[in-house]
C-alpha positions in Angstrom: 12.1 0.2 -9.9 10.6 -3.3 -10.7 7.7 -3.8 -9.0 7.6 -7.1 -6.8 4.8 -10.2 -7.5 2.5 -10.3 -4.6 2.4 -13.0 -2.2 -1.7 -12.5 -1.9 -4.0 -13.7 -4.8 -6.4 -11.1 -5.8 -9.2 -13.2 -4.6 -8.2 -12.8 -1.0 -7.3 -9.6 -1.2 -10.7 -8.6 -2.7 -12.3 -10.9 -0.2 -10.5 -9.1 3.0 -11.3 -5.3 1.1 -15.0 -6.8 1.1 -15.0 -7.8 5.3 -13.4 -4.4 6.3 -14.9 -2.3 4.1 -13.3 -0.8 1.4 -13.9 -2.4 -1.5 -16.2 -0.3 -3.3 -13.3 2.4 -3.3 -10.9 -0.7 -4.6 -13.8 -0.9 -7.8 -14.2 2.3 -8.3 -10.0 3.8 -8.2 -7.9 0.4 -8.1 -5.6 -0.8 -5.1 -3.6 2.3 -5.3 -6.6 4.4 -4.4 -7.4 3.1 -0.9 -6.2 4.8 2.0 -2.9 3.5 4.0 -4.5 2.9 6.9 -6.8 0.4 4.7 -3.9 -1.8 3.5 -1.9 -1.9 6.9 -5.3 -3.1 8.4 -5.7 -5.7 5.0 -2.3 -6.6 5.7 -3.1 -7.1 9.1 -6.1 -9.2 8.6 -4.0 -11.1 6.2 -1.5 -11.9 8.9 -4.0 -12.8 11.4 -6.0 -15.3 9.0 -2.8 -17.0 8.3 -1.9 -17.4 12.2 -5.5 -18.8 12.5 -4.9 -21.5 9.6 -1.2 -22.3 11.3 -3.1 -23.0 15.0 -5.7 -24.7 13.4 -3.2 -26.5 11.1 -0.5 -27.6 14.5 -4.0 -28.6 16.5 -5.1 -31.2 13.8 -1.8 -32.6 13.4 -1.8 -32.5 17.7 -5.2 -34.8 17.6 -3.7 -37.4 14.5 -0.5 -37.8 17.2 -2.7 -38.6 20.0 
């Protein structure tokens, strides 16, 4: 089975494993050596940060129309 291109870079990944905590076990074993609960709650944080930048995003553009 082909594995799929992620839609995250690295870099954000890395930078979310770093804010909840898990990193260290992402440097020592690789992704695939965290926990599942760990990368629903990175995919989670993921999700959230990107709803963030979309309000903050639709509130600009809702101050340039004014």
């Amino acid at each position: 089975m082909a594995r799929r291109r992620g839609i995250m870079s690295n870099r954000l990944k890395e930078e979310i494993a770093k804010e909840l905590g898990f990193y260290d076990v992402v440097e020592r074993e690789g992704w695939g050596g965290i926990k599942s609960r760990d990368a629903g709650n990175l995919v989670k944080r993921a999700i959230e940060m990107a709803q963030e930048g979309l309000a903050q995003q639709q509130a600009n553009q809702n101050n340039q129309n004014k």
